[in-house]
N, C-alpha and C positions, 0 to 999 in steps of 0.2 A: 745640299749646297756644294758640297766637294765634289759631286759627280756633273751638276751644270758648270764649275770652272773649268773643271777637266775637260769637257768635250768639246767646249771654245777654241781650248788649246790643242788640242788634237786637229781641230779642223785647220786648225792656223797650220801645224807640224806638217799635213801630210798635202798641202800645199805646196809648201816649201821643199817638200821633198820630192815633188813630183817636178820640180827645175834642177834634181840633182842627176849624175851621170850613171844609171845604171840598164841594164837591158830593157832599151827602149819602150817596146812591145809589153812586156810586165811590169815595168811601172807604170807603164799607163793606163793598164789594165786594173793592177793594182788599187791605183790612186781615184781611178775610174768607178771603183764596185765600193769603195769605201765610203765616195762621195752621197754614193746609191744606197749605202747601208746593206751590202750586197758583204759584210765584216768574213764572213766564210770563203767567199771567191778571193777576197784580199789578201785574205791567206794562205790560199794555197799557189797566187801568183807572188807573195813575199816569200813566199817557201823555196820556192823555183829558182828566187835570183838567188835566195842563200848556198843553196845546191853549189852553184856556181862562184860567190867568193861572199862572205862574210861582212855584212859590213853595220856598225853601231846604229845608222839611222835605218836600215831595214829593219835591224830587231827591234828600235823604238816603235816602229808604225804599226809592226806586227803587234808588238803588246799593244798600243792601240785599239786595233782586232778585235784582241782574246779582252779586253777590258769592255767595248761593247757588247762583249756578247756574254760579260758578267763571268766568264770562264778565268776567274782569278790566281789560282794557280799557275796557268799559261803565260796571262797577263807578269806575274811577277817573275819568271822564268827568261822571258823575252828583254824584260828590261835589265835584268842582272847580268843577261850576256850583253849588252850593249853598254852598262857601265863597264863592264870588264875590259870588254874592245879598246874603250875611250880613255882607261887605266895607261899612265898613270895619273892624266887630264880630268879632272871631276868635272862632271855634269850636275850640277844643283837641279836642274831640271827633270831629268831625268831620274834621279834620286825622288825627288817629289812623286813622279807617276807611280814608281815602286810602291813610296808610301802608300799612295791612293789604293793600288791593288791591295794591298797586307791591310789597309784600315778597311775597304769593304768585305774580303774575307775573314775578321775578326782578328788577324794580326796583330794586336793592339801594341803589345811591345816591341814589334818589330818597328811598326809603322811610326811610332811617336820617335823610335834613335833614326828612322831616314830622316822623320819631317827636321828633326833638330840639327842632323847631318847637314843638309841640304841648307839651313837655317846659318849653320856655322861656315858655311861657304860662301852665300849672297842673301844674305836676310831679304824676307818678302813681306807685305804689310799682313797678310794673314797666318803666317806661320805660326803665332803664338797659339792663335784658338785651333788649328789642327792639330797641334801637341796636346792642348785641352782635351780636346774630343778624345783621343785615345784617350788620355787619362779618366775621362770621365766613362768613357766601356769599360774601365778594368776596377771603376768605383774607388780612383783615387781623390777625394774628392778635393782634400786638400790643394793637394799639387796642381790641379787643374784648375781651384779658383785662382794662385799663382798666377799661373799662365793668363786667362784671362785678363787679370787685374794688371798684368804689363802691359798688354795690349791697348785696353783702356787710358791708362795712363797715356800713349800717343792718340790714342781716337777717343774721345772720352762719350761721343754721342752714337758710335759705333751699336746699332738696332742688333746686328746679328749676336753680337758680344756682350750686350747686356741683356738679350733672351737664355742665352749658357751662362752668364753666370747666374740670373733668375732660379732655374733649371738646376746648378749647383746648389745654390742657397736652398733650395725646398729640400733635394735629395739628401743632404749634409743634415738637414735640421736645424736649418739656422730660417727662422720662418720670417723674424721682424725685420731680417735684411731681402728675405726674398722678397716680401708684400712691399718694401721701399723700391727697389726696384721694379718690380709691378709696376708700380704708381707711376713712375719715372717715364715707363715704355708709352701708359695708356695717356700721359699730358706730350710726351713727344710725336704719339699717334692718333691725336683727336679725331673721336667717329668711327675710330677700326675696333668692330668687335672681338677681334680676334684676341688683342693687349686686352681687354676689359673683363673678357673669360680668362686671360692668365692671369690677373687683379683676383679673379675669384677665388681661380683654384688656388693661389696659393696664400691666401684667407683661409680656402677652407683648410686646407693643409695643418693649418694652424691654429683650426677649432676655433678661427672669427667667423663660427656661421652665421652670424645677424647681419656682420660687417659683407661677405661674399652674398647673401642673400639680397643686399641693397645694391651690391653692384651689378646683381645681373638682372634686377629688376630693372636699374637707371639703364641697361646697356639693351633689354629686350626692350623698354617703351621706346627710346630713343633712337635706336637704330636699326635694330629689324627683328618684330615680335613673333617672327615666324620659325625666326631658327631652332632647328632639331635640337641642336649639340646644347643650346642656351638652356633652353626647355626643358633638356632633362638635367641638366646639371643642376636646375634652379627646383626643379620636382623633389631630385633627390636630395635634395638641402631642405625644402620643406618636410619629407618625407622623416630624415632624420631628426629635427626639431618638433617632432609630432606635430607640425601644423597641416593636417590631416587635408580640413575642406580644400588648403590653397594647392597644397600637393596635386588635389582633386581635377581638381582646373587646369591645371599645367598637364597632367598626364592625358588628363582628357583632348586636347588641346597638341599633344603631341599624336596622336593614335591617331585623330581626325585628318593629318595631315599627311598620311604614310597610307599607301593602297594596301599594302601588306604589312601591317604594325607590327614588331616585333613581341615573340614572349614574355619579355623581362619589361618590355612596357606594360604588356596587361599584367604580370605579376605585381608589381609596382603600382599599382592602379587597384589592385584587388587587395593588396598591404593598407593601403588606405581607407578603403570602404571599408575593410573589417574593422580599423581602429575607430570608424563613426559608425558602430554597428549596423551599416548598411548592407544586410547579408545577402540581399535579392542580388544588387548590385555587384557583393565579391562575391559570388556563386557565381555568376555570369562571367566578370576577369578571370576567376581561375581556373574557368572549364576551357577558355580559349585559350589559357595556356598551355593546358593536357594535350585538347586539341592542338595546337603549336609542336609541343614538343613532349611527348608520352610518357618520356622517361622523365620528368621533372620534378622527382617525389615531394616537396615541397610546396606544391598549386596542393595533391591530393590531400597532403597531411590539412592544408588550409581548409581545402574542400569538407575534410573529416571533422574539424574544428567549426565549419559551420553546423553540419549538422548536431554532432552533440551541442553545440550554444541550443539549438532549438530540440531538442532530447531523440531525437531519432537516433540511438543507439544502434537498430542496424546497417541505417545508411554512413554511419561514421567509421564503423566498424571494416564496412566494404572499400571504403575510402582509405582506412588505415594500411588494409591489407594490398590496396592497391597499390599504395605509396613502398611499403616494403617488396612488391615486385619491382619497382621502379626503380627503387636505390639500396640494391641487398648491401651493399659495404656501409649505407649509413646507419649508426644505433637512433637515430633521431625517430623513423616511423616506429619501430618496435616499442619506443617508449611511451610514445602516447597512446599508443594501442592498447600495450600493459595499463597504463595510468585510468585508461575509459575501460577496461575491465576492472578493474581495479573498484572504479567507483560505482561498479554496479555489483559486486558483491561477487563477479565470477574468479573468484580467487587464485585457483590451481591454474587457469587460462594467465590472468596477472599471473603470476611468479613465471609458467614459462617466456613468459615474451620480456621479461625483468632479463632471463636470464641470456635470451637472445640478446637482449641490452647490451651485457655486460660481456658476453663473445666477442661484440663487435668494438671494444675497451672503451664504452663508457662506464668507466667504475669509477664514479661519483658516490661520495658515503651515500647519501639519497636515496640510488638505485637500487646499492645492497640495501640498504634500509628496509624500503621498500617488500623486498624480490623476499627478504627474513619474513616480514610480516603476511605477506602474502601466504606465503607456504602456514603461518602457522595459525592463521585464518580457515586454510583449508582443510586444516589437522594432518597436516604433514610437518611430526617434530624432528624428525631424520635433515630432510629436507634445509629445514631452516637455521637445524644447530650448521649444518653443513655451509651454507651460503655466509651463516655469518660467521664462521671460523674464519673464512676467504675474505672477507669484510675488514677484519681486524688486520690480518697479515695488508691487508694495505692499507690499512686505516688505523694504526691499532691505538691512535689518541682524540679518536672522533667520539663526542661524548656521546651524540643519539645513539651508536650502535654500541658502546659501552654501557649506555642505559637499558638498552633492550637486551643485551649479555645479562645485566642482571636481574630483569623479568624472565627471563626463560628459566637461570638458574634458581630464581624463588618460585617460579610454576613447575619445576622441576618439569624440564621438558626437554 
């Protein structure tokens, strides 16, 4: 929003500047290459007249420039010498362009003292919510509802200003004023899905997933049952409410509609068939994940999980180990791994991959638990007094491994 007002007004500026008195030839060259978007040749014919003398609206047009071409640094260089020029005359306007450079390169605090500068000069009907906005990149979030809520108070049906403060209210955690506003947007917007998905989210935000689930089903019958973004917002909301089969439908339903379905839709898709034990089906989602994306240890650990459901211990097993090629930083494949040797009685294999576990700092009393038993399963009592001394130093009031302290000490082991 601040960079389509900005370039209105730039078009207006270097109009206007192209009727002012400087060497001929380059400003109309100038005023010429800018028009054309040609921001580089602009520059180095605003360059040329500065060579020659100095003047505040050359280095406005030139920031201009360096602001189309996103080179913000430049951009705010250009205009700081041109308020300096115009010193000790303030330009509100130009103060503003400054802002605009320093809020798109992350400026935040610079950019909210020009906008209020610029503000304390010649108030403009927008100034309030571009002091917001910075405020709100630097996660003040107080200050920027503020700001906002002045603004409103002169426009009170103001769409752009009650989407930022919506936007505040969810980020803040104030949920039952964001979902009020919501509602506000989606009766002042009847028919736009866009307000109806911000109704949702910020329901769900606020763990109304029944209440977000209704509104993107009234928002996908009503207004268009095709949309991506609806789809999966509403899958993933079934997804999370274990309502399994509808999630089904919706992913299904998203995937059908993409030439190239994403990953995390077939994973998503494959999350659900496993919860309706339909393992032909999430064996099939999860392999096109792999296939999607190799490294996604997560599809394999699933993959491995179907096979042990159905006792093929060494296709799970190859599954596990695949998954721990996939994601060596996560303890997650290692643990299941350990867990399905574990239950198959190959004991010294469990305890090492316990202990890979617990490298990778999942030290969960559990795993020590575990990784102790293991070891002393395999007749390894070195091993296990060893794991669980390390157990207690981080655990030392967890009662399982205080109970199995004193099984060892009465097996004398």
């Amino acid at each position: 929003m601040i960079k389509t007002r900005f370039n209105i007004i730039i078009a207006i500026s270097i109009v206007i500047f192209s009727q002012t008195a400087h060497s001929a030839s380059d400003k109309d060259m100038a005023s010429a290459a800018f028009k054309n978007g040609d921001y580089s040749s602009a520059i180095q014919h605003y360059r040329k007249i500065l060579t020659s003398k100095e003047s505040p609206k050359i280095y406005t047009d030139l920031g201009h420039c360096y602001y189309q071409l996103k080179d913000w640094h430049n951009a705010e260089a250009a205009y700081i010498s041109a308020i300096e020029l115009y010193a000790p005359t303030p330009h509100p306007e130009i103060i503003r362009y400054l802002a605009n450079a320093q809020y798109m390169s992350d400026a935040n605090s610079q950019a909210a003292l020009n906008y209020h500068k610029a503000r304390s000069i010649d108030p403009q009907p927008g100034d309030d919510l571009l002091i917001a906005r910075c405020l709100v990149k630097m996660d003040q979030w107080i200050l920027a509802q503020d700001y906002v809520t002045i603004h409103l108070q002169q426009y009170p049906q103001d769409i752009e200003a009650l989407e930022l403060l919506a936007h505040i209210c969810t980020a803040s955690g104030k949920n039952s004023d964001a979902v009020a506003i919501a509602k506000q947007l989606a009766r002042q917007n009847p028919g736009k899905l866009h307000y109806l998905m911000g109704l949702a989210n910020a329901q769900a935000t606020g763990r109304n997933y029944a209440d977000a689930i209704d509104t993107l089903e009234f928002s996908l019958r009503t207004i268009d049952l095709q949309n991506l973004e609806a789809n999966r917002m509403l899958a993933d909301l079934y997804l999370a409410e274990n309502m399994y089969h509808q999630a089904i439908g919706c992913y299904q339903r998203i995937i059908s509609q993409q030439d190239k379905p994403s990953d995390r839709d077939y994973f998503r898709l494959g999350c659900a068939y496993f919860q309706t034990k339909r393992n032909l089906a999430a064996r099939e989602a999860f392999s096109n994940v792999v296939e999607l994306s190799p490294s996604d240890y997560q599809a394999h650990i699933y993959l491995g999980n179907i096979a042990a459901e159905e006792l093929d211990t060494e296709k799970a097993r190859s599954h596990y180990l695949n998954a721990i090629q996939a994601g060596p930083s996560s303890p997650a494949p290692s643990l299941v791994l350990a867990n399905l040797e574990m239950n198959n009685k190959q004991y010294l294999a469990a305890a090492g991959h316990y202990l890979d576990t617990i490298k990778l700092d999942n030290t969960q009393p559990d795993v020590f638990y575990n990784c102790t038993l293991a070891f002393m399963h395999a007749g390894k009592p070195k091993q296990a007094r060893e794991t669980l001394t390390k157990a207690l130093r981080v655990h030392p009031l967890d009662n399982k491994l205080n109970l199995l302290l004193n099984r060892l000490i009465e097996n004398n082991i």
